[in-house]
N, C-alpha and C positions, 0 to 999 in steps of 0.2 A: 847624911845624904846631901843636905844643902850645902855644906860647909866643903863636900867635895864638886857639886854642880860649881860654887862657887866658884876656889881653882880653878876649874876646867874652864871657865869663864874669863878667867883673869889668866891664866894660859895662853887662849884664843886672843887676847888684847894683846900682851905683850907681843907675838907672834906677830900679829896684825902693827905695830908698830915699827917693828921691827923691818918687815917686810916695806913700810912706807919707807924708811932710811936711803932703799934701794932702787928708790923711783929712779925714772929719768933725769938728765938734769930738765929746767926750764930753756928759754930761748936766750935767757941772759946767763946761763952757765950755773945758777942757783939749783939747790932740789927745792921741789916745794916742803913748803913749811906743813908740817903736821897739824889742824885743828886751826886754818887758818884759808881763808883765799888764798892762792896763789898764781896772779896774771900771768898767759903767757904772752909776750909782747915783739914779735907781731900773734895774734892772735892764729891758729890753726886752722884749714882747711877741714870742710864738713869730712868726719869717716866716711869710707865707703863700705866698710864691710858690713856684713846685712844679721841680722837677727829674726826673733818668730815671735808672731801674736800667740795670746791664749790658743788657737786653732792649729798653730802652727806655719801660717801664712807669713812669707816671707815679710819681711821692713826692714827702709834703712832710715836712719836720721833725715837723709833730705826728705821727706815726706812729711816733718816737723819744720821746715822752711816758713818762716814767720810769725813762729812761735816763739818765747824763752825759755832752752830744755834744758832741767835739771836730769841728768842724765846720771843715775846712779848705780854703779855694782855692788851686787850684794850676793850673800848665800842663804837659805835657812840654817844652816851650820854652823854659823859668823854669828857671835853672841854681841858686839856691838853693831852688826847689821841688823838683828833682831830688835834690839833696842830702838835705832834710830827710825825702823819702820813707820810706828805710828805718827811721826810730829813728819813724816813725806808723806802718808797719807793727809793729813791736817793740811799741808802748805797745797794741796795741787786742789783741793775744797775749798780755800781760803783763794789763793789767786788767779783761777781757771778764767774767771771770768776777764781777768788782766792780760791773759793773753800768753799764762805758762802752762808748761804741759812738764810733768813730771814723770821720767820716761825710768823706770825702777826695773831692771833687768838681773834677771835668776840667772847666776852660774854654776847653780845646783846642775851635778850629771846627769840625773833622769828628769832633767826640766819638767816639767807641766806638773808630771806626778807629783815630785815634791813641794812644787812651789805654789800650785794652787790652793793644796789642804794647810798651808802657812799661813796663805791670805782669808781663808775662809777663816781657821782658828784664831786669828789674831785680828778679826776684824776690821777690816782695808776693807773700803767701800769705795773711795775716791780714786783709786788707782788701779791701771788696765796692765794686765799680767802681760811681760813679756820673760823671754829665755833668749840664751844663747848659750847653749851644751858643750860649743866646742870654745868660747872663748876668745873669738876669732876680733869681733871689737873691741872688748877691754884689751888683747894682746896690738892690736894694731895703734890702740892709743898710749901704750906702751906700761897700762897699768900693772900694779904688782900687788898690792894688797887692798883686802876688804874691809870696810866698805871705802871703794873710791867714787868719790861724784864730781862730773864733769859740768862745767854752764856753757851752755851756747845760745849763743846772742839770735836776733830774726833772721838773721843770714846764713846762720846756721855755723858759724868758726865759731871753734872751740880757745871760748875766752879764757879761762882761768880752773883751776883742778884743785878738788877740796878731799884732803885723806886723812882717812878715820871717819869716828862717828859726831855726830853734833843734832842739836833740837834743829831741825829745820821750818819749825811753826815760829822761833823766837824772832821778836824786834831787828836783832843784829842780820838774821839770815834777810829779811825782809827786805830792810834797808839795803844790800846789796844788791837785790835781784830787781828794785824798786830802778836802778838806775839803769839795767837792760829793757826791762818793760816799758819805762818811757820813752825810749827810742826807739826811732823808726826805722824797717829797713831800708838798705841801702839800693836794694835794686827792688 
C-alpha cells in the first residue's frame, strides 16, 4: 500500500513538472525556472478575475492592495501541494504582522467541500480558505501546473512566479519576501 501511495505521488510530481515545462513564457521571453523565483520584468497588472471566501462571498486580489500576497494554487489531490501546505501555513503566522497575507486558493471542483475537511485534517490554523472551481484566475494568470505561487508586491503587480513545491517557512523564502515587505507602496 505505501509503496503504491508512493508512486502515485511521484506520478503526481512528475506530471506536475512536467506540466511547469509548459508555462508561459516570462516578459523577457524565458519560461520560468522550476523551484526557483522567476521575475517578471515589467512586473504584471493586479488580476481581475474574482474568486470565493470560505462562504462563498465573492474576492478579488485588489482587496489585498497593500499587502505582500503569496498567492498560491493548489489542490487537495496535488501530493506536492499537500506537502508544501503546512510550511504556507507557518510563513503567513510568522509574517502577518509584516504586512503579508498568504492567499492559498483550492482548485479542488467541489470547492469548500473538499478543501475545508483538508484544512481541518492537516491542521492549518493561520490561513483563511479560499476556492475558485472554475479556474478562472489561475487560467487568466496563465497558470498550468500545481502547486503554482504567485508574489505580489503592496500595489498589487504581479512580481515574479514560483512553480512546484518549496518549504515556504525557510530562511531563502524569507529573505525574498523580506525585500517586498520593506517597501512602500507606490500609490
Amino acid at each position: 500500500m505505501i509503496l503504491k501511495k508512493t508512486a502515485f505521488l511521484g506520478s503526481l510530481l512528475a506530471l506536475s513538472l512536467w506540466a511547469a515545462q509548459l508555462s508561459p513564457a516570462l516578459a523577457d521571453g524565458t519560461s520560468p525556472k522550476l523551484g526557483d523565483f522567476s521575475p517578471f520584468n515589467p512586473p504584471l497588472p493586479t488580476p481581475n478575475e474574482d474568486f470565493q471566501d470560505a462562504l462563498g462571498a465573492k474576492m478579488t486580489l485588489a482587496q489585498f492592495k497593500g499587502q505582500v500576497v503569496v498567492l498560491n494554487f493548489w489542490a487537495s489531490w496535488c501530493g506536492p501541494c499537500v506537502a508544501e501546505m503546512p510550511t504556507l501555513d507557518t510563513l503567513q503566522g510568522d509574517l502577518a504582522d509584516a504586512g503579508l497575507k498568504v492567499v492559498a486558493i483550492s482548485l479542488d471542483r467541489d470547492g469548500v467541500k473538499k478543501a475545508a475537511p483538508f484544512f481541518r485534517r492537516t491542521g492549518v490554523k493561520n490561513l483563511k480558505l479560499y476556492t475558485d472551481r472554475t479556474s478562472d484566475l489561475f487560467q487568466e494568470l496563465k497558470g498550468s501546473a500545481l502547486p503554482t505561487t504567485y508574489l505580489l508586491d503592496r500595489d498589487g503587480n504581479v512580481v515574479s512566479v514560483y512553480v512546484g513545491a518549496t518549504d515556504w517557512a525557510s530562511d531563502k523564502v524569507k529573505a525574498e519576501l523580506k525585500k517586498y515587505l520593506d517597501a512602500k507602496p507606490a500609490g
